[in-house]
C-alpha positions in Angstrom: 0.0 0.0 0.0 1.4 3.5 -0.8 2.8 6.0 1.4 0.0 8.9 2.4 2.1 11.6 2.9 -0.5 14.2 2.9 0.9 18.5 3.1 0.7 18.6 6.6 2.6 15.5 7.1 5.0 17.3 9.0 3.1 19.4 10.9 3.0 18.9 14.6 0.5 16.2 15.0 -2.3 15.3 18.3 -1.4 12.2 19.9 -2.8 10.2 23.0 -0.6 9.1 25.6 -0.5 5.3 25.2 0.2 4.5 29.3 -1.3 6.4 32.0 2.2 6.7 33.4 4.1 10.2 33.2 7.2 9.2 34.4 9.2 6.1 33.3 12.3 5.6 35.2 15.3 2.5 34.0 17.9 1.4 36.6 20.3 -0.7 35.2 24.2 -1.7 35.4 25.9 -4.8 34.1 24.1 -7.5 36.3 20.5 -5.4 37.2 17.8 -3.8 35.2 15.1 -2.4 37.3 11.5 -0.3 35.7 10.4 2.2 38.1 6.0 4.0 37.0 5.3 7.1 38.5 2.3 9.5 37.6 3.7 12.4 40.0 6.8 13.4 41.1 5.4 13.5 45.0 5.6 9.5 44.5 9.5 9.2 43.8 11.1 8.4 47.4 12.8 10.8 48.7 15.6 8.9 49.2 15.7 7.4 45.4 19.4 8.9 45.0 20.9 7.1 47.9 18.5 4.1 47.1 20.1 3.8 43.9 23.5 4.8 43.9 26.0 3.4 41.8 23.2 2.7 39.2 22.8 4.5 35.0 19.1 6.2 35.4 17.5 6.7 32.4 13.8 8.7 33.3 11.9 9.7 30.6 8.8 11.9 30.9 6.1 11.6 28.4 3.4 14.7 29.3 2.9 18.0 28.0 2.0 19.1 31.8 4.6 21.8 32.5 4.2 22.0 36.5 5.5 18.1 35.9 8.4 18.8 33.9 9.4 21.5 35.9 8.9 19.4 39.3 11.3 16.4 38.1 13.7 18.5 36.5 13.8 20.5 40.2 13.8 16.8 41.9 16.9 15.9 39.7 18.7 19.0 40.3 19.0 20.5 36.6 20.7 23.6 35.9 17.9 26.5 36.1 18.6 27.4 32.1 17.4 23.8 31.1 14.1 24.5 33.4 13.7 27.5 31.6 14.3 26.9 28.1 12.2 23.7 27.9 9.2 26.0 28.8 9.7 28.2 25.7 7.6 26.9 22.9 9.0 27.1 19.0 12.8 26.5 19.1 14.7 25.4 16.3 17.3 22.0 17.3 20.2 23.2 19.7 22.8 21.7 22.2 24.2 23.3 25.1 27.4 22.5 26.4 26.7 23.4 31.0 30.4 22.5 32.5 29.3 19.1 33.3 26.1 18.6 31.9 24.9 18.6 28.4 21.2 19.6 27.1 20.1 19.1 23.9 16.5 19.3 22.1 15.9 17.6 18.9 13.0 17.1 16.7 11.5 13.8 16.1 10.5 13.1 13.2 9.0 9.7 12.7 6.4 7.4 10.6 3.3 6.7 12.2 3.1 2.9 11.1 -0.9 2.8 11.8 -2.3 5.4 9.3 1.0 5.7 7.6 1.4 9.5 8.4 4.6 11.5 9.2 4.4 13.0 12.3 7.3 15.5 14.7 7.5 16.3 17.5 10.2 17.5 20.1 12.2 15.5 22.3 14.6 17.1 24.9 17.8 15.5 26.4 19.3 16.1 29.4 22.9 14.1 30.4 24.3 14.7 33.9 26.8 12.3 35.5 24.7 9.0 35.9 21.5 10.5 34.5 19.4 10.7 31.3 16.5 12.6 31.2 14.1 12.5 28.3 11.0 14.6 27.6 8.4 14.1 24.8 5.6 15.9 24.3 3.5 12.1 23.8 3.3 8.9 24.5 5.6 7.8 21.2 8.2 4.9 23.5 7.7 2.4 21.0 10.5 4.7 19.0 12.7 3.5 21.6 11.3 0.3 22.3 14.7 -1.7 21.0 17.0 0.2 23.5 14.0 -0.9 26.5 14.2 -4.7 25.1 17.9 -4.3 25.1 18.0 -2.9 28.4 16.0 -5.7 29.9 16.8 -8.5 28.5 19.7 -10.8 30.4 23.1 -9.8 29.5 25.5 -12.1 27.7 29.1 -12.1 28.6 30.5 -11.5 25.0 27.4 -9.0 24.6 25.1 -6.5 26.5 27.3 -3.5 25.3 24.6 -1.0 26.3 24.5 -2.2 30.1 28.1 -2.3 30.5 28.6 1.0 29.3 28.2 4.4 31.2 25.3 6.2 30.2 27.1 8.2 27.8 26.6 5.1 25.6 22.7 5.2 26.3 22.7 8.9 25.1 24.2 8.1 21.6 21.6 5.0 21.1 18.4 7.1 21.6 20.4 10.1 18.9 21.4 6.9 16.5 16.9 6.0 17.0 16.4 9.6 16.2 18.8 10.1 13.1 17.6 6.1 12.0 13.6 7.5 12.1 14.7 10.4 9.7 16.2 7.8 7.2 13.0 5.9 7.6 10.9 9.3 6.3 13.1 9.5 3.4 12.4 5.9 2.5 8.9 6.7 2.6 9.4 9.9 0.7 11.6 8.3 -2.1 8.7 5.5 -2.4 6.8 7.9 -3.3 8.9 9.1 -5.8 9.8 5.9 -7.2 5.9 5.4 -8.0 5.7 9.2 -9.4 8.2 7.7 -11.6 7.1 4.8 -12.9 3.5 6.4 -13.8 5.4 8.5 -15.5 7.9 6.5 -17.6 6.4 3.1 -17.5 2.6 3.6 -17.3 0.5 2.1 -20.2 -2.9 4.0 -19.6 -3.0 7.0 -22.5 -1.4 10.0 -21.7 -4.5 11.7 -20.5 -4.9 9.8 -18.0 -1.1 9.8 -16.8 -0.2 13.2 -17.1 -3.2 14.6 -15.2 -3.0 18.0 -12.4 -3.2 15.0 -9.3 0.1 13.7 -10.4 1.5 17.3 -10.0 -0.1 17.9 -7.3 1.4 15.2 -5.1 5.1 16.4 -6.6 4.9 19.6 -5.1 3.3 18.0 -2.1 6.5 16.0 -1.5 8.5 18.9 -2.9 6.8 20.7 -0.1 7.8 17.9 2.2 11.5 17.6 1.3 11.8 21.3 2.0 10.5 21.5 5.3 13.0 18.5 6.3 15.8 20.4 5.6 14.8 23.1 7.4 13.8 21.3 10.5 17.2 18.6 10.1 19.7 21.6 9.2 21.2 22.7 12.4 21.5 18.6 12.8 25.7 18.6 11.4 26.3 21.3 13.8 25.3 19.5 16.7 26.9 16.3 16.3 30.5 18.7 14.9 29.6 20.2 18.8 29.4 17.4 20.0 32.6 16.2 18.9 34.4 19.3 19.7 33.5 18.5 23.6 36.3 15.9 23.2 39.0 19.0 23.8 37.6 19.4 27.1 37.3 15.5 28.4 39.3 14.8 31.4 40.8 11.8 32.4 38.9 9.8 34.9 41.7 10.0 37.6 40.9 13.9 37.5 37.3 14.0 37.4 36.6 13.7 41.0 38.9 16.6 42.2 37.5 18.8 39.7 33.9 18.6 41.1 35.0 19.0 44.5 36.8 22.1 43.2 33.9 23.1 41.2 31.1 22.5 44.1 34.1 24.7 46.4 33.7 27.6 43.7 29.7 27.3 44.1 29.6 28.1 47.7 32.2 30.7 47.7 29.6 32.4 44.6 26.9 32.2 46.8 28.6 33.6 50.1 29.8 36.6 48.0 26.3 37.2 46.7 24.7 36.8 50.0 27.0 39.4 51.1 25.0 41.8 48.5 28.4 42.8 46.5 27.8 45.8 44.3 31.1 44.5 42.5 32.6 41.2 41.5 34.8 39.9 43.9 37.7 37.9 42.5 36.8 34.2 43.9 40.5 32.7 42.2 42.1 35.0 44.4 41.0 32.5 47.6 41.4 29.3 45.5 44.5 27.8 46.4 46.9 27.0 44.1 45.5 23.2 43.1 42.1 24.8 43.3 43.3 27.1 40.4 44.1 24.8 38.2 41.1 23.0 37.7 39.2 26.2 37.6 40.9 26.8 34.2 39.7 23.6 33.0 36.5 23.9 31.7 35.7 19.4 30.9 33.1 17.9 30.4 32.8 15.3 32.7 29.7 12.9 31.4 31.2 12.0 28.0 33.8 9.6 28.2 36.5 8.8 25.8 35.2 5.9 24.1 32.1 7.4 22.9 33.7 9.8 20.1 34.4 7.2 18.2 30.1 6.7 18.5 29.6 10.4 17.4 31.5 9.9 14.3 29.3 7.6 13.6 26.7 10.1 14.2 28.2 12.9 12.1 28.5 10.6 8.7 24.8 9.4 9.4 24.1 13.2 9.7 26.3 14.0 6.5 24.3 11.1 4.4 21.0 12.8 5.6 21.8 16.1 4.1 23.3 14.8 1.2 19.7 12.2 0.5 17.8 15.4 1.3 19.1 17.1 -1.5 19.4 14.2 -4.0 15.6 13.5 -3.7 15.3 17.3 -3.7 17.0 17.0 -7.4 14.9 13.9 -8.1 11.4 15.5 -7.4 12.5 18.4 -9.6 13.7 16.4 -12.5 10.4 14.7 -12.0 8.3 17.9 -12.3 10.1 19.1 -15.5 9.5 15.6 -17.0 5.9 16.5 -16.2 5.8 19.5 -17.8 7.7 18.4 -21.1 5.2 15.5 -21.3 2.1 18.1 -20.8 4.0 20.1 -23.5 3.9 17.0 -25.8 0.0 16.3 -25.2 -0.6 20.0 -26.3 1.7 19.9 -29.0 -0.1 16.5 -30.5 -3.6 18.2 -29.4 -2.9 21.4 -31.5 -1.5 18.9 -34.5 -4.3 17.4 -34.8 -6.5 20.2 -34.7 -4.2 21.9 -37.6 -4.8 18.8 -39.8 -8.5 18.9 -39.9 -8.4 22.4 -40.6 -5.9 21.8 -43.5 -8.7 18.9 -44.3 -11.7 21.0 -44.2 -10.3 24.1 -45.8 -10.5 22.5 -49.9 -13.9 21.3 -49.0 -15.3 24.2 -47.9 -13.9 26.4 -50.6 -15.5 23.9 -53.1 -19.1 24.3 -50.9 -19.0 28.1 -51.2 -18.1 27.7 -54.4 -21.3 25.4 -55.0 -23.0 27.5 -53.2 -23.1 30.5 -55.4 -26.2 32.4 -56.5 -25.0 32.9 -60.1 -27.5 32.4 -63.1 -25.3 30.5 -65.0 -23.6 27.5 -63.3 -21.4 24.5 -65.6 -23.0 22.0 -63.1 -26.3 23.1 -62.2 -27.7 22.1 -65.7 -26.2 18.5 -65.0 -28.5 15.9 -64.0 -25.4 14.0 -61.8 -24.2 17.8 -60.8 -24.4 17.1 -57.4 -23.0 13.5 -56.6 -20.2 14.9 -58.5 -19.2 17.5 -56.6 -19.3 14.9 -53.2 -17.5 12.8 -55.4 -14.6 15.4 -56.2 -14.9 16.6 -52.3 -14.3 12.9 -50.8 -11.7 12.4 -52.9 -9.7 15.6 -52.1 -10.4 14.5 -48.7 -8.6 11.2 -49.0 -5.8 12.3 -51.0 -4.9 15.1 -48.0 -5.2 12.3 -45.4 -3.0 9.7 -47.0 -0.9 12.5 -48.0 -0.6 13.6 -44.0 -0.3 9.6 -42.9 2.9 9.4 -45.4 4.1 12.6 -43.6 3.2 11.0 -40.3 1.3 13.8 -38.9 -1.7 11.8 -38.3 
């Protein structure tokens, strides 16, 4: 069955949330794998950190109720301009690099398998030290319903790379679902395309039936479509090339602790001095010792590991092919349209041919019927008793000689 990609295909789209739960929350490590249902926030324990220490926490919200989002985001301590900027509506895809946490919103752009309809929406991620947090508008997890089954299945010793890893590795799956369900809208797209095509070129029916104002209509409509992809998928390069470019600022493990005790240090001394209501900056190095100094320079990032650039590479080329199909199918659609409009150009041209040649017909025989039908008193073939068959005679067969005449010129 073909593709309905209709023009607001990639419009924002209503959904219904397919659990009743708000908040999903995954505990795993190498040897556990624990699924935690909350509706409210008030029904996390307050103790969940200590409870589950040691642990890769993946919680992923699925509600458009703001107070919500903005209660777990408080309960897991995100930086204030992540509360903030996930309550302003109509953003274009961005990451933000925050010392030692990394926020990034993305839209998702997927295929809606039941009435085969593209549908976006955003999704927000926020990576802190042994945290993911997720936020989608809807209900959409069977997106990442291969990570859940990977999560919870029993690990393998030669396998279960995705539980063994930090949740770093986590992070780059749910991008590599992301950039995957773009690829899967192009598909769609370019089947579309490929049927365009072949009623195009291959189709049997007669032209007026092939080249009708439908078959334009759905190549703008996917022209439309290809368009708004780009657009939405352009600042996609950028991110991942960001992404990357974090890498500089990794520390090795053996210096990651010290620099968060320096860091949380720095934070109280900020606060201190602003409690002391400073009308000027007071220069907190200058009571950093000399160790303490040294790690205020470095600005890492300390929830990407090492390993996982060689994952974002991967990332970046998927991201490069997506550009690069987006503007080959692009190319495809126009050649497509122009073929359509040479082939509408044709049907005119044989529609005004033929016309012309039964003009060119008509115009002898209707020179010898005015002729005929002169008033004159004295007409050669009005005296004749066959005078008239005659002249039907003489008219067929100027008739036929300027049709064969035309069918040996091939113009009919």
């Amino acid at each position: 069955m073909p593709l309905e990609l209709n023009a607001t295909s990639l419009e924002l789209t209503s959904h219904v949330n397919e659990s009743t739960y708000s908040i999903h929350i995954y505990l795993y490590d190498e040897s556990t794998y624990l699924e935690l249902k909350y509706h409210h926030v008030d029904q996390i324990p307050s103790d969940f950190g200590d409870l589950y220490k040691g642990k890769n926490i993946w919680v992923e919200i699925s509600s458009i109720n703001e107070d919500l989002i903005h209660d777990v985001l408080i309960y897991f301590d995100a930086h204030s301009l992540v509360i903030d900027d996930i309550q302003t509506a109509e953003q274009r895809m961005k990451i933000s690099v925050l010392n030692e946490d990394i926020y990034l919103l993305l839209n998702l752009i997927y295929l809606n398998e039941t009435n085969h309809v593209v549908e976006q929406e955003k999704i927000y991620f926020y990576l802190t030290e042994n945290t993911l947090i997720t936020i989608q508008q809807y209900g959409t997890h069977k997106l990442f319903s291969t990570i859940k089954y990977r999560l919870a299945k029993k690990p393998i010793p030669s396998k279960g790379r995705l539980k063994k890893m930090k949740i770093d590795y986590l992070f780059y799956c749910l991008l590599n679902v992301v950039i995957e369900n773009y690829m899967v809208v192009l598909d769609s797209i370019l089947h579309e395309t490929e049927l365009i095509d072949k009623e195009l070129m291959f189709s049997t029916k007669p032209k007026t039936d092939v080249v009708n104002v439908e078959t334009l209509k759905s190549m703008f409509r996917i022209k439309h479509d290809l368009l708004h992809f780009k657009i939405v998928c352009a600042p996609l390069k950028d991110i991942i090339i960001k992404l990357q470019k974090t890498r500089e600022t990794v520390l090795p493990k053996r210096q990651r602790s010290a620099l968060r005790q320096c860091r949380r240090r720095l934070k109280r001394r900020l606060r201190q001095v602003i409690g002391h209501n400073c009308t000027y900056n007071t220069p907190v190095t200058s009571t950093l010792s000399g160790d303490d100094d040294e790690y205020l320079l470095d600005n890492g990032v300390l929830v990407l590991n090492d390993y996982i650039y060689k994952y974002f590479k991967r990332l970046l080329d998927h991201s490069v092919e997506l550009n690069d199909t987006i503007d080959s199918y692009s190319d495809t659609i126009t050649s497509l349209i122009d073929f359509y409009m040479i082939l509408n150009g044709e049907l005119i041209n044989d529609t005004i041919l033929t016309l012309t040649v039964m003009s060119c017909i008509f115009m002898p025989l209707n020179f010898l019927s005015s002729v005929s039908s002169m008033n004159f008193q004295y007409m050669p073939q009005i005296p004749m008793y066959y005078g008239y068959y005659g002249q039907l005679g003489i008219m067929g067969i100027v008739a036929f000689i300027m049709i064969l005449w035309f069918r040996l010129k091939k113009l009919l």
